[in-house]
C-alpha positions in Angstrom: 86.9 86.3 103.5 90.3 84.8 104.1 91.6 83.1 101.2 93.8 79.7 101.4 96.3 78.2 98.7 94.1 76.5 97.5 91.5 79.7 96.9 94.3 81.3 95.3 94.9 78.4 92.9 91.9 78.7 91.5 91.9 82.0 91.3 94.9 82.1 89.6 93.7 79.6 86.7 90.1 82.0 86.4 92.7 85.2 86.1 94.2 83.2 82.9 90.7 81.8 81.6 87.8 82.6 82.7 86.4 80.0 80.9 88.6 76.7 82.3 86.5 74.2 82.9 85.9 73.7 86.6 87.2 69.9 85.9 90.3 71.1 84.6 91.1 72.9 87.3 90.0 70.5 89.8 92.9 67.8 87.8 95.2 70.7 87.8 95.4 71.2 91.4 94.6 67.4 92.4 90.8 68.2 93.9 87.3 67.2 92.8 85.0 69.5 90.3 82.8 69.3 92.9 85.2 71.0 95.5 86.5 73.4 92.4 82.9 74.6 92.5 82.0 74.8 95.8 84.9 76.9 96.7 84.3 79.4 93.1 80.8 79.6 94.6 81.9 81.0 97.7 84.3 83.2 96.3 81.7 84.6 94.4 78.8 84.6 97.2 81.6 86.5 99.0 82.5 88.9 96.5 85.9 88.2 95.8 85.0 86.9 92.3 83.0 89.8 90.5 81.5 88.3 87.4 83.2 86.7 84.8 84.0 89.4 81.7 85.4 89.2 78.0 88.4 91.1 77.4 87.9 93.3 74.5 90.6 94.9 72.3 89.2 98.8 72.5 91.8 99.4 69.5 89.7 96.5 67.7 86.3 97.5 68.4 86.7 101.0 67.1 87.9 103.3 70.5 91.0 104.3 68.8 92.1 107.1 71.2 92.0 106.6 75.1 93.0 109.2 78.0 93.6 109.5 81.6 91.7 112.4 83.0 92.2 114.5 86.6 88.9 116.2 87.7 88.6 118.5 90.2 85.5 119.4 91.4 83.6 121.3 93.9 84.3 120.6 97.8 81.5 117.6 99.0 80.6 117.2 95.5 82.1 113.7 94.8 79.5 111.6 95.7 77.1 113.4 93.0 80.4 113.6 90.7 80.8 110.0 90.4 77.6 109.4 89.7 76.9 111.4 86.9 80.6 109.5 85.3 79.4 106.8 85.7 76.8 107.4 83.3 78.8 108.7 80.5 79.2 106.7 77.7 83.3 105.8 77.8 84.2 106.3 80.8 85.9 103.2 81.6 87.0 104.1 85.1 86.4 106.4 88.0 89.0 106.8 90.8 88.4 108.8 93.9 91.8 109.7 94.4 94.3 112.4 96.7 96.6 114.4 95.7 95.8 117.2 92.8 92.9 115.9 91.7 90.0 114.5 93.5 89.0 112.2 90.7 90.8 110.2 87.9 89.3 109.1 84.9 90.1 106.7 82.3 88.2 106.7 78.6 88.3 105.9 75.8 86.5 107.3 72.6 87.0 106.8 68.2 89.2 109.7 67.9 90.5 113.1 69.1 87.3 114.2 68.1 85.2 111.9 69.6 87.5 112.5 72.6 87.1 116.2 72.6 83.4 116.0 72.5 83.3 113.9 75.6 85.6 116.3 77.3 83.9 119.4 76.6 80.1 118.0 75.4 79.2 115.5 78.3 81.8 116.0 81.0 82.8 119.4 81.3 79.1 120.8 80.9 78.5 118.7 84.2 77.6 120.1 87.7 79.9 120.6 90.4 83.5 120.3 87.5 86.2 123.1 88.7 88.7 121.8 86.9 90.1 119.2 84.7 93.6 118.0 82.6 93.0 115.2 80.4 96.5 113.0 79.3 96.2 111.2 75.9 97.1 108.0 76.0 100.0 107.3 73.0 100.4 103.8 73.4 99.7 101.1 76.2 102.7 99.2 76.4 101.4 96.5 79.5 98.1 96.1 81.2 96.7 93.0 83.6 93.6 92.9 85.3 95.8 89.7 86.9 95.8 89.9 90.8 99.4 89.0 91.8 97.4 86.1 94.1 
């Protein structure tokens, strides 16, 4: 789907909040509700707008520690890899990636030992894992999920 200005306007004001009311948006960039929503419709029948999420504070919900993790894993065993991340409770992200590891990780977990668990409990004990490094995240200093649209 090709997106116009005008796609990208609204975009934009969904990336700051979600929950703008389509009216607002429509007085915002001088168009009707009605327009607002046919186009956020489309966008979304289209996939370029996923879903619509709340941003919660892992810090604040009680997932203390988070880490990025490189996983290497057996040759042609990525498709069964990333399946079996996906259902692990705290993984937050899987990345088929180049490079020295095959697969990037991020998690989160309460603490180190929570952390450790996951590492050595659920993920390492996995099928098809040569190898992995896991990076403890000290301190996020800037995050956005915001496209630069």
């Amino acid at each position: 789907m090709d997106l116009d200005d005008t796609d990208r306007e609204i975009l934009r004001a969904l990336q700051s909040n979600a929950r703008k009311p389509f009216s607002e948006i429509a007085r915002e960039i001088d168009m009707s509700s009605a327009t607002v929503h046919d186009r956020v419709n489309r966008m979304e029948d289209a996939g370029v707008i996923r879903g619509y999420h709340a941003d919660v504070d892992p810090k604040a919900a009680g997932f203390g520690t988070s880490a990025v993790v490189g996983l290497r894993v057996e040759q042609g065993g990525e498709e069964d890899a990333i399946d079996q991340l996906k259902a692990v409770d705290g993984v937050q992200e899987v990345n088929l990636t180049t490079g020295e590891w095959d697969i990037i990780l991020r998690v989160v977990a309460e603490d180190t030992d929570s952390l450790r668990e996951l590492m050595f409990e659920r993920i390492a004990d996995m099928d098809g894992f040569a190898r992995s490094q896991t990076m403890v995240v000290l301190g996020t200093e800037y995050e956005s999920k915001e496209l630069p649209l």
